[in-house]
CHARMM internal coordinates of N, CA and C (Angstrom, degrees):
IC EDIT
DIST 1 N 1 CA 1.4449
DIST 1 CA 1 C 1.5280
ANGL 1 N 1 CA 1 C 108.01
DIST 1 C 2 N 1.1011
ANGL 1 CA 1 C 2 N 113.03
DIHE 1 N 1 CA 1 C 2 N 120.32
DIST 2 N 2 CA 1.2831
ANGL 1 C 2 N 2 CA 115.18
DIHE 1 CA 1 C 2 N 2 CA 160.83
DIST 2 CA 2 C 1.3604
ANGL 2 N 2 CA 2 C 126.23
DIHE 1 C 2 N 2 CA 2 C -82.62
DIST 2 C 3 N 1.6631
ANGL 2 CA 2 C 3 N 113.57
DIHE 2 N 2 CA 2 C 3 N 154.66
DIST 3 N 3 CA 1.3960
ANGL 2 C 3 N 3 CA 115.85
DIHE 2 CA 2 C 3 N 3 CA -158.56
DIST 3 CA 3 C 1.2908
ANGL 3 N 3 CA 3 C 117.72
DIHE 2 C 3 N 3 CA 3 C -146.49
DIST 3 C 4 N 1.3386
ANGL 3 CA 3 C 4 N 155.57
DIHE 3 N 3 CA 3 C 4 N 166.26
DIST 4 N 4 CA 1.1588
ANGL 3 C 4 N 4 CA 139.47
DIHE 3 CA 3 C 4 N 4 CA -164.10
DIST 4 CA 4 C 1.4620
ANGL 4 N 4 CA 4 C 111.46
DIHE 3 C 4 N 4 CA 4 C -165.47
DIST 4 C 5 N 1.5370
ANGL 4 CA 4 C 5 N 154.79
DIHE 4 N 4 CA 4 C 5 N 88.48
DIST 5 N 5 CA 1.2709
ANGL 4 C 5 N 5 CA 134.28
DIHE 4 CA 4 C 5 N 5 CA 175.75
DIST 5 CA 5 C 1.3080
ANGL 5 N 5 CA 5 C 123.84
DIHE 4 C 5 N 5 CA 5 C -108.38
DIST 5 C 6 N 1.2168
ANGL 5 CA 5 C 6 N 133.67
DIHE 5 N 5 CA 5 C 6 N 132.93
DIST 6 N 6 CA 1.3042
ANGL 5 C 6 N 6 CA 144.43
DIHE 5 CA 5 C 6 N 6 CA -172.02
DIST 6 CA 6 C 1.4772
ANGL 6 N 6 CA 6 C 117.56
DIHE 5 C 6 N 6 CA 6 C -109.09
DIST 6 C 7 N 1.1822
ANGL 6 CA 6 C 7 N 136.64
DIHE 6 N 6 CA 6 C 7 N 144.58
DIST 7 N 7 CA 1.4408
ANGL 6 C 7 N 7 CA 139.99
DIHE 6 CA 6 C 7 N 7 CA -173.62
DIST 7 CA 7 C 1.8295
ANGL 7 N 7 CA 7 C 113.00
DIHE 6 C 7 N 7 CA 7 C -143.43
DIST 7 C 8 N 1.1994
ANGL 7 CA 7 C 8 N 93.10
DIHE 7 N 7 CA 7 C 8 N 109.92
DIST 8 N 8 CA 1.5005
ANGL 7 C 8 N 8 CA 92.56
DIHE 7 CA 7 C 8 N 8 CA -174.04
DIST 8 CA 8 C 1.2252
ANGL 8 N 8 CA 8 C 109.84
DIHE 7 C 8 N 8 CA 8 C -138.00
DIST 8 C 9 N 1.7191
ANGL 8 CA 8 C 9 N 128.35
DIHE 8 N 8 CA 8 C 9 N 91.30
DIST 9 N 9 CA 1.5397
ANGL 8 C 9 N 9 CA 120.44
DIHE 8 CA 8 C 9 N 9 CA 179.84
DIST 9 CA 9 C 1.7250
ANGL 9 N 9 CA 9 C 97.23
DIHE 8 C 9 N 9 CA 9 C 102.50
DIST 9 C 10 N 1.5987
ANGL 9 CA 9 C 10 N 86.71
DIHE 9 N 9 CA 9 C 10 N -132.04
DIST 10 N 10 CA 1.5999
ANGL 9 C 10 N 10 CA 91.52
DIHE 9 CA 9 C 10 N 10 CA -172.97
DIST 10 CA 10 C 2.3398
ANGL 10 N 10 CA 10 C 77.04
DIHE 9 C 10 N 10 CA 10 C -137.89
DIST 10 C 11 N 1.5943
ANGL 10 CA 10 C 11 N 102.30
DIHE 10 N 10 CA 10 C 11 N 63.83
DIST 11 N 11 CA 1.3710
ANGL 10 C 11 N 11 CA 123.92
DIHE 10 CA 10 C 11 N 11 CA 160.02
DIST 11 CA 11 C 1.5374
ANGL 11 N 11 CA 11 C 105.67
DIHE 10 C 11 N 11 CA 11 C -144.28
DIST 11 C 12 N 1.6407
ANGL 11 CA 11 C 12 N 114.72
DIHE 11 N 11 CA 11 C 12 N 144.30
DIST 12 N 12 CA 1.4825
ANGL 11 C 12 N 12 CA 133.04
DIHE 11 CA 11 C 12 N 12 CA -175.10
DIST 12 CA 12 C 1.8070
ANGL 12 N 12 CA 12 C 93.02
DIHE 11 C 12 N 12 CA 12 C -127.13
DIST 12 C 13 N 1.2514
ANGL 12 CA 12 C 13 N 104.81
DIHE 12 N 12 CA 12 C 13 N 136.81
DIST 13 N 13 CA 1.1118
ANGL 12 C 13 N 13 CA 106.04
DIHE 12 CA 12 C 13 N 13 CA 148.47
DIST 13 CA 13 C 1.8940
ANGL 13 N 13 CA 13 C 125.10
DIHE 12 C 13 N 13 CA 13 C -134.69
DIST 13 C 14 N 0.8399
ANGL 13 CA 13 C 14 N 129.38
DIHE 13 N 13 CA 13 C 14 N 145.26
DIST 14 N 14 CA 1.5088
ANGL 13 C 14 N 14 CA 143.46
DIHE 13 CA 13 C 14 N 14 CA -134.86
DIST 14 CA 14 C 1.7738
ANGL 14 N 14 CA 14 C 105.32
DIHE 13 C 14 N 14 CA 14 C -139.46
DIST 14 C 15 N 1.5132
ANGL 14 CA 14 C 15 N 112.02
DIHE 14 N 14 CA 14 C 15 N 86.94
DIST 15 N 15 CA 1.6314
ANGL 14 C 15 N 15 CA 112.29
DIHE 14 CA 14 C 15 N 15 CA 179.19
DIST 15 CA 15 C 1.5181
ANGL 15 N 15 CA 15 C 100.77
DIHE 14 C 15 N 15 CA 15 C -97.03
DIST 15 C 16 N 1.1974
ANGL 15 CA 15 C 16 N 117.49
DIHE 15 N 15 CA 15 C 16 N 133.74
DIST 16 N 16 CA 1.4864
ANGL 15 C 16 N 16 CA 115.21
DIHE 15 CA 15 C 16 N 16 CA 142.48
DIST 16 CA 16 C 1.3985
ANGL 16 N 16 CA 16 C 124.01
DIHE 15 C 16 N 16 CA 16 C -157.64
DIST 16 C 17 N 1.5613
ANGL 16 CA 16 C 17 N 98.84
DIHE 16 N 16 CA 16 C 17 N 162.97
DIST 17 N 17 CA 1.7088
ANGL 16 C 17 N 17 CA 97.09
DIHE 16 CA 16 C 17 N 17 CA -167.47
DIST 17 CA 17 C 1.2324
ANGL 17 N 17 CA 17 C 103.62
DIHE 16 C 17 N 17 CA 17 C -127.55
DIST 17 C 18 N 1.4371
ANGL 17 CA 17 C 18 N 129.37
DIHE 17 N 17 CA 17 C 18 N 126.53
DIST 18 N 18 CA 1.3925
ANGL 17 C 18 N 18 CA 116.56
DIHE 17 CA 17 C 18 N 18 CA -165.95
DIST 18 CA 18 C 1.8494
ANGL 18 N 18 CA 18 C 112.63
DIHE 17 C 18 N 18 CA 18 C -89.21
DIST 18 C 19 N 1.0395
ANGL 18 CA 18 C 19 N 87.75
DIHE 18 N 18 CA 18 C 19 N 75.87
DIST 19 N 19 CA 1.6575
ANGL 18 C 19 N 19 CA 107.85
DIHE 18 CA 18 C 19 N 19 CA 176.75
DIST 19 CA 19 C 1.5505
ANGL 19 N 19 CA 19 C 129.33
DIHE 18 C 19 N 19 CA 19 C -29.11
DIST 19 C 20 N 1.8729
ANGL 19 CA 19 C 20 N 101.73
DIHE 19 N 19 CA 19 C 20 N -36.60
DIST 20 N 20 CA 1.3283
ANGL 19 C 20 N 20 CA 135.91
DIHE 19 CA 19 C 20 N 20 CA 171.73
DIST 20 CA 20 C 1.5912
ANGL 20 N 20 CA 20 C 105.99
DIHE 19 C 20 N 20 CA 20 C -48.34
DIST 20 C 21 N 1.4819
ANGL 20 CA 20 C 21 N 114.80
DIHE 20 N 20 CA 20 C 21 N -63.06
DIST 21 N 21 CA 0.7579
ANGL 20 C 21 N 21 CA 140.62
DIHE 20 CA 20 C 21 N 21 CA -145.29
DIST 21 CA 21 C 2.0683
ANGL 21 N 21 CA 21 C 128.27
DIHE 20 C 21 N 21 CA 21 C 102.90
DIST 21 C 22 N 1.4272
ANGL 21 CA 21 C 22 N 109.53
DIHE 21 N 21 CA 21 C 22 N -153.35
DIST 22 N 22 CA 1.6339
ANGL 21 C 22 N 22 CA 97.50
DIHE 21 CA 21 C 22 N 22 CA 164.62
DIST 22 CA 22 C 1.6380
ANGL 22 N 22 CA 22 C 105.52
DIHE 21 C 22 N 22 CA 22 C -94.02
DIST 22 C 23 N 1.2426
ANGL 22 CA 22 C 23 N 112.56
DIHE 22 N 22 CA 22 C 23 N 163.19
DIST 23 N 23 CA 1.3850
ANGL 22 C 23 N 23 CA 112.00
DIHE 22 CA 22 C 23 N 23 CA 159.10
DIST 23 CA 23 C 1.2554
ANGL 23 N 23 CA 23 C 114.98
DIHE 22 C 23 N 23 CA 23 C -146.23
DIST 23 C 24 N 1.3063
ANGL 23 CA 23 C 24 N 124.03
DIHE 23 N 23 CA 23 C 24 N 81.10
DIST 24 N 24 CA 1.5317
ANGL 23 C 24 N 24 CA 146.45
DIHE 23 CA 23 C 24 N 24 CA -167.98
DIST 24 CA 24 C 1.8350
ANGL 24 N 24 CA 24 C 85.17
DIHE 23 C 24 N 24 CA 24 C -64.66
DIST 24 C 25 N 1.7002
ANGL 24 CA 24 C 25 N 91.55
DIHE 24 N 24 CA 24 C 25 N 139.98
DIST 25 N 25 CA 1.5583
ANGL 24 C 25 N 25 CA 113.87
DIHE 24 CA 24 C 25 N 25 CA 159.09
DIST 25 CA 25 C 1.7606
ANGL 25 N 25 CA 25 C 120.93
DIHE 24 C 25 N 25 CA 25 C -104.94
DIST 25 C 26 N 1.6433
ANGL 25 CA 25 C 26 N 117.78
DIHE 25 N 25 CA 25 C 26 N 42.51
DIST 26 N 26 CA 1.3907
ANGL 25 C 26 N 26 CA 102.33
DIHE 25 CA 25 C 26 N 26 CA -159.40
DIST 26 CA 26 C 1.6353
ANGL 26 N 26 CA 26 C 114.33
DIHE 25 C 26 N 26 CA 26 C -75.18
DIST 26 C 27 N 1.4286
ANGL 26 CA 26 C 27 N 108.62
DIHE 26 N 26 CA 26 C 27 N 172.90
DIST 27 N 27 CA 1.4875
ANGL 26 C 27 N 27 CA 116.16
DIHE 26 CA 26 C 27 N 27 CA -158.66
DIST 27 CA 27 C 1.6575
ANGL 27 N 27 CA 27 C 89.14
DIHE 26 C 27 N 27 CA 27 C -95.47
DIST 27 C 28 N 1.0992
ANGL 27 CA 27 C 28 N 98.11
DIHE 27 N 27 CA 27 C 28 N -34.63
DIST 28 N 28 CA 1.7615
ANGL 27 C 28 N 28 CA 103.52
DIHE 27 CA 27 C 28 N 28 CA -161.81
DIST 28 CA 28 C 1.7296
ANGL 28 N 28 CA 28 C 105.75
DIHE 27 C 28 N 28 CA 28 C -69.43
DIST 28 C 29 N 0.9667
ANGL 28 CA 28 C 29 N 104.44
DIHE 28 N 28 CA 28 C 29 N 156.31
DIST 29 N 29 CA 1.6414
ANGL 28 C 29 N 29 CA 105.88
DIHE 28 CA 28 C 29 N 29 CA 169.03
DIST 29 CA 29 C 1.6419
ANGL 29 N 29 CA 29 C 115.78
DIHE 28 C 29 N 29 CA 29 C -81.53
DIST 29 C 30 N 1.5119
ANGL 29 CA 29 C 30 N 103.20
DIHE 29 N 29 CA 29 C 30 N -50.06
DIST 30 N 30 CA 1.7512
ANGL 29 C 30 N 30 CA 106.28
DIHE 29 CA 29 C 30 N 30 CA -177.37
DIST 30 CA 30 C 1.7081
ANGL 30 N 30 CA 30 C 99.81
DIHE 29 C 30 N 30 CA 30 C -66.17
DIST 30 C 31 N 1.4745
ANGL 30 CA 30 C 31 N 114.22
DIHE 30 N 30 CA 30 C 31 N -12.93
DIST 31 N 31 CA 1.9568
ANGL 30 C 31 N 31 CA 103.13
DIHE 30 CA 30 C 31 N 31 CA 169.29
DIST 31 CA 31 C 1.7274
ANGL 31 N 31 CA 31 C 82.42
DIHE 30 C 31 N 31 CA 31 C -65.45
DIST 31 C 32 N 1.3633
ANGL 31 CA 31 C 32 N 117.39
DIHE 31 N 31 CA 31 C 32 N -94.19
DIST 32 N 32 CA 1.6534
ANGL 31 C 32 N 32 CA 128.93
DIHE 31 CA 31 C 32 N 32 CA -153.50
DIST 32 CA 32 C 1.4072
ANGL 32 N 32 CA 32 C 97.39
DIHE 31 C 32 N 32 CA 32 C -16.99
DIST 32 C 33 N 1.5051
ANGL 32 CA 32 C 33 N 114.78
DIHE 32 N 32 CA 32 C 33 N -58.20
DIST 33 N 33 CA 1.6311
ANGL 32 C 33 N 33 CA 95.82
DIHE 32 CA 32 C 33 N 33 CA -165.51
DIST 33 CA 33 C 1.5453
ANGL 33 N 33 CA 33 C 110.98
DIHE 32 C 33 N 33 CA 33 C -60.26
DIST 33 C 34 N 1.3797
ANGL 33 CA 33 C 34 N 119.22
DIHE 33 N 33 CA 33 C 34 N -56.34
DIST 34 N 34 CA 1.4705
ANGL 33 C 34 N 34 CA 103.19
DIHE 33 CA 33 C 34 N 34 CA -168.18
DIST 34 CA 34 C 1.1037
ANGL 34 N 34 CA 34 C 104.54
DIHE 33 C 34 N 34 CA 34 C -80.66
DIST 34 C 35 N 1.5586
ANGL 34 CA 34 C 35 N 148.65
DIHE 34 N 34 CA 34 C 35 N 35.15
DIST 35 N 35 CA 1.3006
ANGL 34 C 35 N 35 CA 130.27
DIHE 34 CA 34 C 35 N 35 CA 137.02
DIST 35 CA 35 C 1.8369
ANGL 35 N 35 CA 35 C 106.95
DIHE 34 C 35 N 35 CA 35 C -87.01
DIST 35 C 36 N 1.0335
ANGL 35 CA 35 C 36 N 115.75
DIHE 35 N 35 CA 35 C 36 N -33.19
DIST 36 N 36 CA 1.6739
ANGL 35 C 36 N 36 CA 118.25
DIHE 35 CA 35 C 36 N 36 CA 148.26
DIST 36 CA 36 C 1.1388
ANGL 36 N 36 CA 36 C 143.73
DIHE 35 C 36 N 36 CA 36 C -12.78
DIST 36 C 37 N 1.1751
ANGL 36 CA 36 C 37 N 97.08
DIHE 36 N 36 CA 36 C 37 N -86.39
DIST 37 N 37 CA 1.6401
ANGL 36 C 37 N 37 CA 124.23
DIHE 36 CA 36 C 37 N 37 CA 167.92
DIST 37 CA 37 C 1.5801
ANGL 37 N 37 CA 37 C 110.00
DIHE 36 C 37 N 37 CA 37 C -58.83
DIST 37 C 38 N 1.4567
ANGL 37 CA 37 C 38 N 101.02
DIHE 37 N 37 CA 37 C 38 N -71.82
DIST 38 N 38 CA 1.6930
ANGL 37 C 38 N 38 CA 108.82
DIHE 37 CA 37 C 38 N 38 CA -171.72
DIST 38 CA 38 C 1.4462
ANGL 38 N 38 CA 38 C 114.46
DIHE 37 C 38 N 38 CA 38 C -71.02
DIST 38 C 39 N 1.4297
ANGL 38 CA 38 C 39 N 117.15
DIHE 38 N 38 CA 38 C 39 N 97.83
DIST 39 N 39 CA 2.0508
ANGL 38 C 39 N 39 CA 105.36
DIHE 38 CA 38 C 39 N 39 CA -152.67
DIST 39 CA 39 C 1.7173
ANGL 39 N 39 CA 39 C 90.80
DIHE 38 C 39 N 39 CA 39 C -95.02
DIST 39 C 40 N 1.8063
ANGL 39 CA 39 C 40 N 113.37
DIHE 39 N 39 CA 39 C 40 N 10.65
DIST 40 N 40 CA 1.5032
ANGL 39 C 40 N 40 CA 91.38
DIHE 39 CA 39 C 40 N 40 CA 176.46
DIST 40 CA 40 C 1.9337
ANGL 40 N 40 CA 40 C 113.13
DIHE 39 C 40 N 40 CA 40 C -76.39
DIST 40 C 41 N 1.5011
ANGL 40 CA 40 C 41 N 99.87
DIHE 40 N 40 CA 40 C 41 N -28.22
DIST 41 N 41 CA 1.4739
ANGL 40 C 41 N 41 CA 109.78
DIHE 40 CA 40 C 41 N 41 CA 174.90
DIST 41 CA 41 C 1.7682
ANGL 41 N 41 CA 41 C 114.60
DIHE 40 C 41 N 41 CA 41 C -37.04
DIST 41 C 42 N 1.5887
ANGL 41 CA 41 C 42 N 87.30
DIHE 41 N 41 CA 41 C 42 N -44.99
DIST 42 N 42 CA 2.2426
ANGL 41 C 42 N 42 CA 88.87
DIHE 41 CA 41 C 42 N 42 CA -171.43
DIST 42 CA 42 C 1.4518
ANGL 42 N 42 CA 42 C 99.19
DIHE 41 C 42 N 42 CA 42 C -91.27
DIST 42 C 43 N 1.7362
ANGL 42 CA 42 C 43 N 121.33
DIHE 42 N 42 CA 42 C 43 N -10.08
DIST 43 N 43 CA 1.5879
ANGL 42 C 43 N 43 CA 99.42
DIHE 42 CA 42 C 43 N 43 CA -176.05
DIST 43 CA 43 C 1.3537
ANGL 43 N 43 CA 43 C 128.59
DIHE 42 C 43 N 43 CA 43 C -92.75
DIST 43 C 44 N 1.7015
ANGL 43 CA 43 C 44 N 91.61
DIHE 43 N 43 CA 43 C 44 N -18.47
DIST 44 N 44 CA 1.4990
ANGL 43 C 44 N 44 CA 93.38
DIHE 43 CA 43 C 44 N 44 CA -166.67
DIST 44 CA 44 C 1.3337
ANGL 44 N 44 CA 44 C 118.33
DIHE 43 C 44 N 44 CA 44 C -76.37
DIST 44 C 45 N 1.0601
ANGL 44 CA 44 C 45 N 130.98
DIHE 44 N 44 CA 44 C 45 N -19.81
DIST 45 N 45 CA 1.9216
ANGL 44 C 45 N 45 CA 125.46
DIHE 44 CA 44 C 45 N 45 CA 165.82
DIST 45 CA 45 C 1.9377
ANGL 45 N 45 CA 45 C 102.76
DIHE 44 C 45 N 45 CA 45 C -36.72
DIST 45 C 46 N 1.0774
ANGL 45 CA 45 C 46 N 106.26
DIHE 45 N 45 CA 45 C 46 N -32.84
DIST 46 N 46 CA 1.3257
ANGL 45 C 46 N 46 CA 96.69
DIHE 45 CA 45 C 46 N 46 CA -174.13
DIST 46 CA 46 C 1.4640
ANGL 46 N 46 CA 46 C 138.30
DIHE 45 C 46 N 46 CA 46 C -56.51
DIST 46 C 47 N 1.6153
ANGL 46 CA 46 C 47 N 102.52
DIHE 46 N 46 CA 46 C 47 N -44.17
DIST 47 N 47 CA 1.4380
ANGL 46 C 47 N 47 CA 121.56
DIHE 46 CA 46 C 47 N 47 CA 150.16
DIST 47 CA 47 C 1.0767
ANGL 47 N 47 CA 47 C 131.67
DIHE 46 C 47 N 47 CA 47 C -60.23
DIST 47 C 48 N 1.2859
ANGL 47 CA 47 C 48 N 117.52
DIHE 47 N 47 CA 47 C 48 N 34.87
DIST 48 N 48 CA 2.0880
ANGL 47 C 48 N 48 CA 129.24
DIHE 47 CA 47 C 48 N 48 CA -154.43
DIST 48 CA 48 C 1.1975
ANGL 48 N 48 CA 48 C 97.26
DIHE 47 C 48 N 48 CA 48 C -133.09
DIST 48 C 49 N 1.1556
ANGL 48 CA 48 C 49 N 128.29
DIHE 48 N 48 CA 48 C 49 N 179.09
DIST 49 N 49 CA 1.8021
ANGL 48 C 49 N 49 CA 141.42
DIHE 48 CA 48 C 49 N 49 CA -173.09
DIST 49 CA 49 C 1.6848
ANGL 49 N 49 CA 49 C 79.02
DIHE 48 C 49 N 49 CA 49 C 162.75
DIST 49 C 50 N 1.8592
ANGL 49 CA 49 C 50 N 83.86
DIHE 49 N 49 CA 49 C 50 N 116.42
DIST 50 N 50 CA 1.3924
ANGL 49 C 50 N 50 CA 90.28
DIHE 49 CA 49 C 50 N 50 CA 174.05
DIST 50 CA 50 C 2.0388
ANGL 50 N 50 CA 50 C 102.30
DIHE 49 C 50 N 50 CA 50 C -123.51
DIST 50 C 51 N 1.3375
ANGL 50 CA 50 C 51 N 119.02
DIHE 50 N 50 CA 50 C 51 N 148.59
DIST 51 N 51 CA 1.6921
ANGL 50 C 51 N 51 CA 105.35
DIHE 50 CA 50 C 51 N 51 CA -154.51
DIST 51 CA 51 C 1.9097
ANGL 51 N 51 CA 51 C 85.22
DIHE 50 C 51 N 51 CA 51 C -150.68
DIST 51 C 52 N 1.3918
ANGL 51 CA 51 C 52 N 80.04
DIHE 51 N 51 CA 51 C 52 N 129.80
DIST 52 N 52 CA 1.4240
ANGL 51 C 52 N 52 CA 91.48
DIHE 51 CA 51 C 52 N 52 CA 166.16
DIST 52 CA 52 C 1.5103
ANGL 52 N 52 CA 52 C 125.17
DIHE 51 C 52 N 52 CA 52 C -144.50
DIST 52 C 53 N 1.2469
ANGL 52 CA 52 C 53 N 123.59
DIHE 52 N 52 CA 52 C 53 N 167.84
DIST 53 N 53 CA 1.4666
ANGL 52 C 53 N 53 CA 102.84
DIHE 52 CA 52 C 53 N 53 CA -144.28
DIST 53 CA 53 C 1.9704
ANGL 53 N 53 CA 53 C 74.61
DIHE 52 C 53 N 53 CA 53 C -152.38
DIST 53 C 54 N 1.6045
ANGL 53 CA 53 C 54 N 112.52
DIHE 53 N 53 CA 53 C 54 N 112.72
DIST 54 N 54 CA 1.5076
ANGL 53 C 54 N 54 CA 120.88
DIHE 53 CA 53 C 54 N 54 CA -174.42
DIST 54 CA 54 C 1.9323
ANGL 54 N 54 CA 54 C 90.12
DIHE 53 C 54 N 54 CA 54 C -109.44
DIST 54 C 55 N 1.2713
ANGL 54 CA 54 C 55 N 82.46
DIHE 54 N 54 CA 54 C 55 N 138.32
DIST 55 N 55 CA 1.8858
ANGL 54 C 55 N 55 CA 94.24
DIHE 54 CA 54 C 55 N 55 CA 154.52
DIST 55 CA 55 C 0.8974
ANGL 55 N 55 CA 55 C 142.24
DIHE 54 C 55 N 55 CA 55 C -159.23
DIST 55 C 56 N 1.0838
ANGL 55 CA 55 C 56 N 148.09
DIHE 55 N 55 CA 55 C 56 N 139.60
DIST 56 N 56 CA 1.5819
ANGL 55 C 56 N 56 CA 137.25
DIHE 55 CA 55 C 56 N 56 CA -116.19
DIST 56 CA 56 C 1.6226
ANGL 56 N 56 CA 56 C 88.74
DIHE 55 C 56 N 56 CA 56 C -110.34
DIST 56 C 57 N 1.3418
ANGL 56 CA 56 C 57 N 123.32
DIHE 56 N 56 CA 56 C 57 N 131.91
DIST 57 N 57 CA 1.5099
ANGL 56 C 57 N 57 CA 137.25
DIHE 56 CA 56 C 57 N 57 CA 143.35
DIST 57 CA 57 C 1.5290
ANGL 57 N 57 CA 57 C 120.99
DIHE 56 C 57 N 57 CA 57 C -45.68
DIST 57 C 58 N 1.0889
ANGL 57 CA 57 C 58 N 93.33
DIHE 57 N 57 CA 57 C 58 N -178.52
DIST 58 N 58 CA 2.2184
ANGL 57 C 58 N 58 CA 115.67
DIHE 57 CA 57 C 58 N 58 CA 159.37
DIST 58 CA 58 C 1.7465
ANGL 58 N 58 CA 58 C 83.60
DIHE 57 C 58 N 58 CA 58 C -78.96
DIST 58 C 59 N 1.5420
ANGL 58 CA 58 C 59 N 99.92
DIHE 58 N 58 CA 58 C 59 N 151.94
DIST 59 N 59 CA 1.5704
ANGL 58 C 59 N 59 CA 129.81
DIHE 58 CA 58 C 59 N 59 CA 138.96
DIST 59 CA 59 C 1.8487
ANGL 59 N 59 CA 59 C 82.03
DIHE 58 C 59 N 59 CA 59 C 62.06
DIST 59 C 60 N 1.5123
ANGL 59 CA 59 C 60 N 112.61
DIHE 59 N 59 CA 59 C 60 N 64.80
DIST 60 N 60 CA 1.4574
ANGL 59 C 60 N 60 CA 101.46
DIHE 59 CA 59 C 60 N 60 CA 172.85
DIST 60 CA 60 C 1.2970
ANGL 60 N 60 CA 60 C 158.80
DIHE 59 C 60 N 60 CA 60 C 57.21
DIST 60 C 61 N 1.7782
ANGL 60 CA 60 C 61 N 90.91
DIHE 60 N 60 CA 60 C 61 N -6.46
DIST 61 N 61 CA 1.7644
ANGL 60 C 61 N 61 CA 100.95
DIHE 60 CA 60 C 61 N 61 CA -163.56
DIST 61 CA 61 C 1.8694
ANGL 61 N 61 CA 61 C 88.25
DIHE 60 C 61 N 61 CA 61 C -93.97
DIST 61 C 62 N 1.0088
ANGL 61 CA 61 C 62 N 73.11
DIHE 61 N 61 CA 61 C 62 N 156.98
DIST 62 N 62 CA 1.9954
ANGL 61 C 62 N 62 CA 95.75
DIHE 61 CA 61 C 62 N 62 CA 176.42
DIST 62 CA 62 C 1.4859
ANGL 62 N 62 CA 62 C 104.11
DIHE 61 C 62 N 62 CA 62 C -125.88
DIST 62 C 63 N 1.5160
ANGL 62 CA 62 C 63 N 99.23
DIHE 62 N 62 CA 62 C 63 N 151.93
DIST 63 N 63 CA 1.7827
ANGL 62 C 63 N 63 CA 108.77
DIHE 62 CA 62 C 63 N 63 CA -178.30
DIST 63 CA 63 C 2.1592
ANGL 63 N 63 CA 63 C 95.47
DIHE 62 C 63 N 63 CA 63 C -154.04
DIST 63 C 64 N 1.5565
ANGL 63 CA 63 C 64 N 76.77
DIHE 63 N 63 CA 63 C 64 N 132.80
DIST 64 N 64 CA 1.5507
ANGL 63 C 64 N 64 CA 95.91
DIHE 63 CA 63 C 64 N 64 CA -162.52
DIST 64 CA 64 C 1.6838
ANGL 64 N 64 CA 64 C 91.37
DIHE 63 C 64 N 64 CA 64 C -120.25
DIST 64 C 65 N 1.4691
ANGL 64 CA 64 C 65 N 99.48
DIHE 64 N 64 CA 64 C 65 N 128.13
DIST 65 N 65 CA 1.4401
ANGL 64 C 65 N 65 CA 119.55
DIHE 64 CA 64 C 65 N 65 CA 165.33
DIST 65 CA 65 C 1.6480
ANGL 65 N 65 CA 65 C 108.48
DIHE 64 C 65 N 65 CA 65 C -118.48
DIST 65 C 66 N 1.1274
ANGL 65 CA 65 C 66 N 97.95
DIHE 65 N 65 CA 65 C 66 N 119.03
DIST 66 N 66 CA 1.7106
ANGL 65 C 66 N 66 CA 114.01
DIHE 65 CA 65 C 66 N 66 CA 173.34
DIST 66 CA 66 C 1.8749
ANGL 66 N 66 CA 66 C 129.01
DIHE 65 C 66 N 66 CA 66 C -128.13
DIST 66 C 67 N 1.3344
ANGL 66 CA 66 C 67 N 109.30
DIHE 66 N 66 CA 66 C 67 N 171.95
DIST 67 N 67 CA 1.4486
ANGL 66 C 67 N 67 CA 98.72
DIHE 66 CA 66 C 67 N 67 CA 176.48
DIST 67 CA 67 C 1.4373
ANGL 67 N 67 CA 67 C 105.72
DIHE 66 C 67 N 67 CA 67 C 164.65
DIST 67 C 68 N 1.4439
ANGL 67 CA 67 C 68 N 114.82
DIHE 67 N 67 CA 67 C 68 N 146.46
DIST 68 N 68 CA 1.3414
ANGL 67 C 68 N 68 CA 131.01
DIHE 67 CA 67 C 68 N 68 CA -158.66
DIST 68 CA 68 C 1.5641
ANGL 68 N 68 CA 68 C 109.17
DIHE 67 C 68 N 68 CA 68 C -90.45
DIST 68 C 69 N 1.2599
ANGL 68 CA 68 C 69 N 98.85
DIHE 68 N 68 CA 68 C 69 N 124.64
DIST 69 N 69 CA 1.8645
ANGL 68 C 69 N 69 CA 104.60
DIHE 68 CA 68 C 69 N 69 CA -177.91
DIST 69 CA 69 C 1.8778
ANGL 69 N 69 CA 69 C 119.71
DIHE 68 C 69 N 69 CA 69 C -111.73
DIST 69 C 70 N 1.0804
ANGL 69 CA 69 C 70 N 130.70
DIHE 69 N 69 CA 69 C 70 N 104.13
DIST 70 N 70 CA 1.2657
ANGL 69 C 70 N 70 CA 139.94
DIHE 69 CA 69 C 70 N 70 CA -162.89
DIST 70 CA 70 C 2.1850
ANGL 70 N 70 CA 70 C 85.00
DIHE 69 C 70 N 70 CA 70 C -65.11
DIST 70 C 71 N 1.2592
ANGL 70 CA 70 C 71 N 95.52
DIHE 70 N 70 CA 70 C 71 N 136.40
DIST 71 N 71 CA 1.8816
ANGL 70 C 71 N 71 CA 101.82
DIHE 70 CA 70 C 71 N 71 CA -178.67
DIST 71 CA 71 C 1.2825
ANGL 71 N 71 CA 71 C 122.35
DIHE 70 C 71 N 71 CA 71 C -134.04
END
COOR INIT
IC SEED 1 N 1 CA 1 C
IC BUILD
């Protein structure tokens, strides 16, 4: 997985692309198979870039804007 953090002020920004892919832990058996079989379920995180951008308020509070970018 790639990863990226930036610090500028009292702003963070936060890239990553899950390079891995997914790697679901399901309990069920009919999950295991069709994460199996269907390999678009574990690939597609890959084509993702997900980016978020935190910044700090008054009195501590933080507010995070994020969102998923096909790359």
């Amino acid at each position: 997985m790639a990863n990226v953090i930036e610090k500028e002020n009292d702003a963070t920004k936060i890239t990553v692309v899950p390079s891995g892919g997914w790697r679901p832990k399901p309990a069920k058996l009919s999950l295991r198979f069709l994460y199996k079989v269907a390999k678009i379920f574990k690939n597609w995180p890959k084509t993702y870039q997900w980016t978020a951008m935190i910044s700090k308020k008054k009195n501590m509070e933080f507010h995070m804007i994020s969102s998923w970018k096909r790359i």
